[in-house]
C-alpha positions as CSV (number, residue, x, y, z in Angstrom):
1,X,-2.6,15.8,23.2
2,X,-2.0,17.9,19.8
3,X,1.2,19.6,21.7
4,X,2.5,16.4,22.6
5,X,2.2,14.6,19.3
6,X,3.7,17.5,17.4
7,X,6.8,17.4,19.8
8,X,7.8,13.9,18.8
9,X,7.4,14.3,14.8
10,X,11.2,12.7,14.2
11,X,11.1,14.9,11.2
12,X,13.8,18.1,11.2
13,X,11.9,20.8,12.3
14,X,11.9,23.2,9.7
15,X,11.1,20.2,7.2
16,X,7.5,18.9,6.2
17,X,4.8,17.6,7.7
18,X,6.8,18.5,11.6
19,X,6.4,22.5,10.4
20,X,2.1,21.3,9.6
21,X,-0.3,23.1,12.0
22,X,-3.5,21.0,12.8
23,X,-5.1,23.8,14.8
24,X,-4.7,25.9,12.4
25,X,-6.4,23.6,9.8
26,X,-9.1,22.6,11.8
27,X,-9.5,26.3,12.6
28,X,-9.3,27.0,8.9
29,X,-12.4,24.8,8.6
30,X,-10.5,21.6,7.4
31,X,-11.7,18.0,8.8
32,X,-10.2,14.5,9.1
33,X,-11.1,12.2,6.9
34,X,-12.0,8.4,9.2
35,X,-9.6,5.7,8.6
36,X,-11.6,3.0,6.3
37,X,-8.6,0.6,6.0
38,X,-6.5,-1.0,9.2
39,X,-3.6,-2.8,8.2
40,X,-2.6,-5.7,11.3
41,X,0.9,-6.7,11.2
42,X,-0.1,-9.8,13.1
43,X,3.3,-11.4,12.7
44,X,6.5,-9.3,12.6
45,X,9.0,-11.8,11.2
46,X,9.0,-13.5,7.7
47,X,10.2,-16.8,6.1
48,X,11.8,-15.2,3.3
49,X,14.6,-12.7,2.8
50,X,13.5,-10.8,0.5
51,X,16.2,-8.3,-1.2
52,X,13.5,-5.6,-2.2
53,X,11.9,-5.8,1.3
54,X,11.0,-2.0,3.1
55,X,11.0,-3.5,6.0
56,X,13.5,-6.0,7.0
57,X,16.2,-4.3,4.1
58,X,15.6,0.0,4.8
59,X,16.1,2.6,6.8
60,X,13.9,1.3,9.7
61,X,15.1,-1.2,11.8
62,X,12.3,-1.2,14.8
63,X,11.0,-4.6,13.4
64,X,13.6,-6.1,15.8
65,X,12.1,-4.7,18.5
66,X,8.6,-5.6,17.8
67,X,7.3,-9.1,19.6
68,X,7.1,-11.6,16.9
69,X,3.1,-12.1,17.6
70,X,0.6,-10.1,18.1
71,X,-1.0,-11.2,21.2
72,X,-5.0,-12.1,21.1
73,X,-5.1,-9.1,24.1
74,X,-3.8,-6.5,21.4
75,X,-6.1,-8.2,18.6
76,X,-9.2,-7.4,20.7
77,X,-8.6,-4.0,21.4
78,X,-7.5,-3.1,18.5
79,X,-11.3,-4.7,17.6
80,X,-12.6,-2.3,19.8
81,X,-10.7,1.1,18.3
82,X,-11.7,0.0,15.1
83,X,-15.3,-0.2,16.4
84,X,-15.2,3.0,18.2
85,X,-13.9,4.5,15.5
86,X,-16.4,2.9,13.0
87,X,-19.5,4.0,15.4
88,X,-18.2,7.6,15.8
89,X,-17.8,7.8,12.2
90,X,-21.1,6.3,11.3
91,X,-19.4,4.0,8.4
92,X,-21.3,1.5,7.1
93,X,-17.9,-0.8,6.2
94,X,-14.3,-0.9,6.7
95,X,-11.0,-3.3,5.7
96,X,-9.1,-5.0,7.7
97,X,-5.7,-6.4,5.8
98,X,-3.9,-9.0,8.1
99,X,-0.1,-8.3,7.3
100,X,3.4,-8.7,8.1
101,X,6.2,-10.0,8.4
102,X,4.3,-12.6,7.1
103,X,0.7,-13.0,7.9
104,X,0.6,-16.9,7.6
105,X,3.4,-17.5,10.6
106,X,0.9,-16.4,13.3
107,X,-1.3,-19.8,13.0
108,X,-4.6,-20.5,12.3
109,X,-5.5,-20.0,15.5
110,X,-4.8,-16.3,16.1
111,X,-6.4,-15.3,12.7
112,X,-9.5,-16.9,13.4
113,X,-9.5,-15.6,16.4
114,X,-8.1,-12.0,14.9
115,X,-11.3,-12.2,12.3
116,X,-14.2,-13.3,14.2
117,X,-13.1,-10.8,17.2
118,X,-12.8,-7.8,15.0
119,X,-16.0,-8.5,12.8
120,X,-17.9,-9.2,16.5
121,X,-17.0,-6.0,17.7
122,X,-17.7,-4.0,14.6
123,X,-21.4,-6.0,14.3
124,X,-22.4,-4.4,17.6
125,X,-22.2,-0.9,16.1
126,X,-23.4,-2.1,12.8
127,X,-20.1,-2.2,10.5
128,X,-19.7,-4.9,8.2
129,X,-16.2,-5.8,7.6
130,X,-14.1,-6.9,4.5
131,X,-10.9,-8.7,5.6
132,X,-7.9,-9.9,3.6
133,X,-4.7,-11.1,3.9
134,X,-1.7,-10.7,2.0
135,X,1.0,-13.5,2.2
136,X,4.2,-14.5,0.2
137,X,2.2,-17.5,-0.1
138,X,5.1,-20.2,0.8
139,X,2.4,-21.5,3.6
140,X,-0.9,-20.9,2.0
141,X,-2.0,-25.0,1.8
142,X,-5.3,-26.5,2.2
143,X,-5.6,-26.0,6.1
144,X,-5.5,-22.3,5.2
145,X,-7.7,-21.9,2.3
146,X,-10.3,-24.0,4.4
147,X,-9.9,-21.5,7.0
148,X,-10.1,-18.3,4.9
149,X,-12.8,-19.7,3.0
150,X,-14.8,-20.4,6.0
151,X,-14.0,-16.7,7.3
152,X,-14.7,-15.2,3.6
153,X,-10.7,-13.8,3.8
154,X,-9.6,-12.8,0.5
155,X,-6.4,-13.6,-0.2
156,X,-3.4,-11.5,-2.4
157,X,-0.1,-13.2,-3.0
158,X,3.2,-11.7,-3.8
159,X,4.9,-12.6,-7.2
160,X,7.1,-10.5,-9.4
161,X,6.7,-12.4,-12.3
162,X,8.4,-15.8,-14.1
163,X,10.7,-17.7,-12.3
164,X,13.6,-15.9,-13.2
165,X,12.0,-12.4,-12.3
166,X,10.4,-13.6,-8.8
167,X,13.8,-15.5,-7.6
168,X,16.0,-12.4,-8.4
169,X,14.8,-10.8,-4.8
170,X,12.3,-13.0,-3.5
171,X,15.0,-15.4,-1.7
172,X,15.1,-18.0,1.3
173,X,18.0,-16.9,4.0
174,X,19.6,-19.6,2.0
175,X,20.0,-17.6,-0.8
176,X,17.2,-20.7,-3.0
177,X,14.5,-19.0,-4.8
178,X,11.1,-19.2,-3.7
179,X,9.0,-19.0,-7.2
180,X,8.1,-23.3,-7.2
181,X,6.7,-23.3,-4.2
182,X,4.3,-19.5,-4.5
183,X,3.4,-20.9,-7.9
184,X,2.2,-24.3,-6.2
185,X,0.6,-22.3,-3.7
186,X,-0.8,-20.2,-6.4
187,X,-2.7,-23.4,-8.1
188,X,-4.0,-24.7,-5.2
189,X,-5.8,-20.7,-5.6
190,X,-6.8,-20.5,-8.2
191,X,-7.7,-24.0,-9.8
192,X,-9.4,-25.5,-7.2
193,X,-12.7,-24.5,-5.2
194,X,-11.2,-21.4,-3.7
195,X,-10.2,-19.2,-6.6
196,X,-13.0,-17.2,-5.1
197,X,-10.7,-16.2,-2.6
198,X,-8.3,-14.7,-5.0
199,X,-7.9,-10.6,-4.7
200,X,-4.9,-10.7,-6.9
201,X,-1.6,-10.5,-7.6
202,X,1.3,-7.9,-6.3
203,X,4.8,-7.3,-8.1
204,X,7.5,-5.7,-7.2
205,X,9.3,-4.1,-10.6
206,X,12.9,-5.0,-11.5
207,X,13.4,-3.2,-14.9
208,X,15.8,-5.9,-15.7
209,X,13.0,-8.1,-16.3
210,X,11.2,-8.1,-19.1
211,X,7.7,-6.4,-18.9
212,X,5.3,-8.5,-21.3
213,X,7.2,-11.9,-20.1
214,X,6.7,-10.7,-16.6
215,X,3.0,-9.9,-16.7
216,X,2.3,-12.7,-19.2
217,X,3.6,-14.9,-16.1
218,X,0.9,-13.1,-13.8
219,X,-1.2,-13.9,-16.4
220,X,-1.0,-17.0,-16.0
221,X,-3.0,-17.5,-12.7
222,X,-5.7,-15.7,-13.8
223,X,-5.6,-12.9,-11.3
224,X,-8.8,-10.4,-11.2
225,X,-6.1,-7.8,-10.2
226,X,-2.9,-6.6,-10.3
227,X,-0.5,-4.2,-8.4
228,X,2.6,-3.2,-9.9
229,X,4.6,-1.5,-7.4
230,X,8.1,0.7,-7.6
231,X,10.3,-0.2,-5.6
232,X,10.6,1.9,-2.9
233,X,12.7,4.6,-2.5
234,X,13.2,8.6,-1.9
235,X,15.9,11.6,-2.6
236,X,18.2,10.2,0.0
237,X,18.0,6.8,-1.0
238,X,16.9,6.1,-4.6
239,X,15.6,3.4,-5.9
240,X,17.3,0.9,-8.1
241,X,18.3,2.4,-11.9
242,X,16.6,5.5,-11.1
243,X,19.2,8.5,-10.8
244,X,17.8,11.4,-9.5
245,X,19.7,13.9,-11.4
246,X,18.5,12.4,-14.8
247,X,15.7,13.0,-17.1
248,X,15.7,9.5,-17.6
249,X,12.5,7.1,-17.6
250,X,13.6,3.7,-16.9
251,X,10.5,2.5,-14.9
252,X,8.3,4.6,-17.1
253,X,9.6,2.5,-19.8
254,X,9.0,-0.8,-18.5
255,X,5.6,0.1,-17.9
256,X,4.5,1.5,-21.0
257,X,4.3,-2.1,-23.4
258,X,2.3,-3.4,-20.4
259,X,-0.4,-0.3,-20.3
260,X,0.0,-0.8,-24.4
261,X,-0.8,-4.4,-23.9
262,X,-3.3,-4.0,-21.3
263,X,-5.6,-1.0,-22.8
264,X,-5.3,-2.4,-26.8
265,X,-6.6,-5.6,-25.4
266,X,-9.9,-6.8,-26.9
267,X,-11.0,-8.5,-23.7
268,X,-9.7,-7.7,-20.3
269,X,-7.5,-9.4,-19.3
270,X,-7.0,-8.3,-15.5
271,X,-7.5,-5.1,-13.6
272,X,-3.9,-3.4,-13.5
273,X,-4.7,-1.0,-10.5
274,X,-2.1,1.4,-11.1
275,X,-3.6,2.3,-15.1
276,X,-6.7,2.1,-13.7
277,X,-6.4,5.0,-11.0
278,X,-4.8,6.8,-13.4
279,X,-7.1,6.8,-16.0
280,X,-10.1,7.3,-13.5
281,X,-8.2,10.2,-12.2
282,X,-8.4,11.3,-15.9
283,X,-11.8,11.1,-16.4
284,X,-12.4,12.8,-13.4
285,X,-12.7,10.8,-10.6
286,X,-11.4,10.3,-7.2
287,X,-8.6,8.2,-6.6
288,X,-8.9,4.9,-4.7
289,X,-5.5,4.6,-3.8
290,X,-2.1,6.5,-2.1
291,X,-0.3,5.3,-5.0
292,X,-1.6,8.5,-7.4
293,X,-3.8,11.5,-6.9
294,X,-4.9,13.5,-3.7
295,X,-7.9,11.3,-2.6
296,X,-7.4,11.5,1.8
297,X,-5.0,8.6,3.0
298,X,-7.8,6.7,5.0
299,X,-5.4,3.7,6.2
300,X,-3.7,2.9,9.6
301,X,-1.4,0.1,10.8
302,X,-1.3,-1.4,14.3
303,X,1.7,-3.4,15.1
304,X,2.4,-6.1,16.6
305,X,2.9,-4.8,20.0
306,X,-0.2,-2.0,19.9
307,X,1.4,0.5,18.5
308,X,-0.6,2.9,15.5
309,X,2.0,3.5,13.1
310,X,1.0,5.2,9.4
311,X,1.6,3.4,6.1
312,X,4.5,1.1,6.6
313,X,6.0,1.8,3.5
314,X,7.4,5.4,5.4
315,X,9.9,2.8,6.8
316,X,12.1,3.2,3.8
317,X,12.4,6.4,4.2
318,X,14.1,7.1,8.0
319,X,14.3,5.3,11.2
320,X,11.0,5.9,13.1
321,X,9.5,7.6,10.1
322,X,5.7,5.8,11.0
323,X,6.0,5.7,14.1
324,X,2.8,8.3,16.2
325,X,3.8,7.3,19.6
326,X,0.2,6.5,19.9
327,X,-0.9,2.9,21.2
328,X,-4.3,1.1,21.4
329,X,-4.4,0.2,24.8
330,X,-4.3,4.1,25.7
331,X,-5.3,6.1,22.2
332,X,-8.2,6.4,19.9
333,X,-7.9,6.1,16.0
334,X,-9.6,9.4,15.9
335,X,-6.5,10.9,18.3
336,X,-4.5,9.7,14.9
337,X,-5.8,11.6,12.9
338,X,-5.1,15.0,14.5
339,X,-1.4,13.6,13.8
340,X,0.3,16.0,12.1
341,X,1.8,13.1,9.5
342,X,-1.3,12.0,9.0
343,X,-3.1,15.2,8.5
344,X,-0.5,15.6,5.9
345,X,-1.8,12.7,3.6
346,X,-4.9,14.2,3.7
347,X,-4.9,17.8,2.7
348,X,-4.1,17.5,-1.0
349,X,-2.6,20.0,-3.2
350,X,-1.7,22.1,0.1
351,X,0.7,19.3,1.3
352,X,2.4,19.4,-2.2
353,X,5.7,21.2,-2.7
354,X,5.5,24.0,-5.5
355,X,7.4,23.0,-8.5
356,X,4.3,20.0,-8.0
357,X,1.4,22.9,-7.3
358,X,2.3,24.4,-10.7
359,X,2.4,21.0,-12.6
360,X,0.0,20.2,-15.3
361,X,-0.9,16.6,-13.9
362,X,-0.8,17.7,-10.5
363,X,-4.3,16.3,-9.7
364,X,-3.6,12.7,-11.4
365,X,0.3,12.3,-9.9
366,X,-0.2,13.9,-7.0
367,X,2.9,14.2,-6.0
368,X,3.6,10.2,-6.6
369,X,3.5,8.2,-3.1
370,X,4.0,10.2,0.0
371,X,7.2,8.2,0.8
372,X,8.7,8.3,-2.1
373,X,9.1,12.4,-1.8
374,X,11.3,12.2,1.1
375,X,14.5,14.1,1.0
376,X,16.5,15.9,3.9
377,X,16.3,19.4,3.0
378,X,12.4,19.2,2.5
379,X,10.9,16.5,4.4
380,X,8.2,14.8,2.6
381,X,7.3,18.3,1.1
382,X,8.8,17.7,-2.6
383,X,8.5,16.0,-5.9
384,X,8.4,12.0,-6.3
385,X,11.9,10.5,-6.7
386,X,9.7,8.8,-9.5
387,X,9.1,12.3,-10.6
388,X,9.8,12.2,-14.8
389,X,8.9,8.3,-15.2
390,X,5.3,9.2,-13.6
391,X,5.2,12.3,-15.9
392,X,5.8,10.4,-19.0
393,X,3.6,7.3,-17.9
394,X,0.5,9.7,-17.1
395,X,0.8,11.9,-20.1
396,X,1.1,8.8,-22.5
397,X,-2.0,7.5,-20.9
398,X,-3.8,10.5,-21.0
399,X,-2.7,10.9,-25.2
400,X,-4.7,7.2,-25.5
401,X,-7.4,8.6,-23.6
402,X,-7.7,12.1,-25.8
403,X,-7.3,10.2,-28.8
404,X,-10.0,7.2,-28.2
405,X,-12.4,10.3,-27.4
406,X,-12.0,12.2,-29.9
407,X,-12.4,8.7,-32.5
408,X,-15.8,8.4,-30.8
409,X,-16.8,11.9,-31.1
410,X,-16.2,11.4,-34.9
411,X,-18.1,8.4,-35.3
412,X,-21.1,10.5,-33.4
């Protein structure tokens, strides 16, 4: 099975991870680390047209050839991988994100169903499973927070800020901005007897919005977290404003007032995730997230049609740049992680290119998200298009964090 997977990499050959050799690593004495998080893309269409969007708007077009639903057939034996997997690997708990497209346009019926078949299966072998969802929020009414609340979903919602901000990408096919109806969503959240459900907000930066007005907005529904995300991008295709021939920081710069805001704070005000991984990486901890650092991916997507695919977020990189070839009805989770591209997210510093090996915040970038590294000459083995915003973000981070220690070692 190893040959076979390592034949289809769609990577050039001399170009990272196709040139990675699992045997050898195993033989070497390295071991997979199991998957803790399964991302179901339970519905592969969406209601907006969002400009931003990885997967509708990039290099990979395959969503057109996915079936719109997943089918409750796929759903429970993708319940049963997940508790084979779960009982080989003797964990306690796992995640399950339902996902899209957008998650909300399968119906009530086929989540319910989706929930209570996966946490069945995984209760035979003594798993316990978290599940969320995360939705544009355009359908999330009453009907739904009933349901979620009676299947203890947590729930994230997309929002990139004030209305100006979030209507910028986050468009109808129309071209009308969707921000009144996500923030109406957002208060039936948040204000009423299921703000309990709430796992946060996620934002998509446009540095031609302002930062403090744009978290301030976020702010505003009182999220207990917080994922800022760069817009994706790699060498081949960069992202928005950021040239990749210049020293230039622009997203490093719209960042910085927030962490400002965010660590000067007298109170806390949310949990930014991104600061916070960076500044537990710091201190000396693991990272809990593929965003930073060179903690083990431990995340898999199933599709709608069956197929195990790594992080979506590789489809702005290339056409077929997730795809395994690997499929539930025939393939085991742990026969995904002797994939070469997945081995690759999982060996730290060794599947970082040089100029990154010899870097002073190697440990705490990490090389910046995997995708984000991809250029044609080297694969996914090189720097972060992001490269000098994420050196000026950590090291500014990391001068608060030297200075606050050393003003408590004086007071000692």
């Amino acid at each position: 099975m190893l040959e076979k997977i390592e034949s289809k990499i769609p990577t050039p050959e001399n170009t990272f991870p196709a040139t990675l050799d699992v045997v050898a690593l195993v033989a070497s004495g390295w071991r997979p680390s199991a998957f803790r998080q399964f991302i179901l893309k339970i519905h592969s269409r969406c209601d907006l047209a969002c400009r931003h969007c990885y997967v509708y708007e990039m290099a990979d077009q395959s969503w057109k050839a996915q079936p719109r639903r997943m089918s409750e057939a796929i759903v429970d034996q993708t319940a049963r991988r997940i508790a084979e997997h779960a009982l080989t690997h003797e964990l306690a708990e796992v995640e399950v994100i339902l996902h899209g497209g957008e998650p909300l346009l399968a119906g009530p019926e086929l989540i319910s169903h989706a929930v209570r078949a996966i946490r069945s299966a995984a209760a035979d072998v003594g798993t316990r499973v978290h599940v969320g969802v995360q939705t544009n929020g355009l359908r999330l009414d009453d009907v739904y927070l009933r349901l979620f609340d009676s299947l203890e979903v947590r729930v994230g919602v997309s929002l990139d800020g004030y209305e100006a901000a979030h209507d910028r990408h986050r468009l109808f096919a129309n071209g009308k901005g969707s921000h009144a109806r996500v923030a109406a969503s957002l208060r039936r959240l948040t204000t009423g007897p299921f703000h309990h459900l709430f796992s946060g907000l996620l934002c998509t930066i446009d540095v031609r919005n302002d930062p403090l007005a744009t978290y301030e907005a976020l702010l505003e529904f009182d999220p207990p977290a917080v994922d800022f995300l760069l817009p994706h991008g790699n060498w081949l295709t960069p992202p928005p404003f950021r040239d990749p021939g210049s020293t230039a920081t622009p997203y490093a710069d719209w960042l910085l007032p927030i962490f400002d805001r965010w660590y000067g704070s007298a109170v806390e005000e949310t949990e930014i995730r991104f600061f916070g991984e960076i500044v537990r990486l710091l201190t000396g901890r693991a990272s809990r997230t593929e965003a930073v650092g060179l903690s083990p991916a431990r995340m898999v997507v199933v599709e709608t049609n069956g197929s195990i695919e790594q992080s979506d977020i590789l489809k702005s990189s290339y056409h077929g740049a997730s795809a395994t070839w690997l499929h539930v009805l025939r393939d085991s989770f742990d026969t995904v992680l002797m994939h070469p591209s997945v081995a690759a997210r999982q060996i730290g510093e060794l599947a970082l290119a040089p100029v990154c090996q010899s870097c002073d915040i190697r440990t705490v970038c990490g090389g910046g998200l995997y995708p984000h590294r991809y250029s044609v000459t080297e694969g996914f083995r090189g720097p972060s298009v992001y490269c000098p915003d994420l050196y000026r973000l950590i090291t500014h981070i990391r001068r608060r964090l030297v200075r606050d220690v050393a003003r408590l070692k004086g007071c000692g």
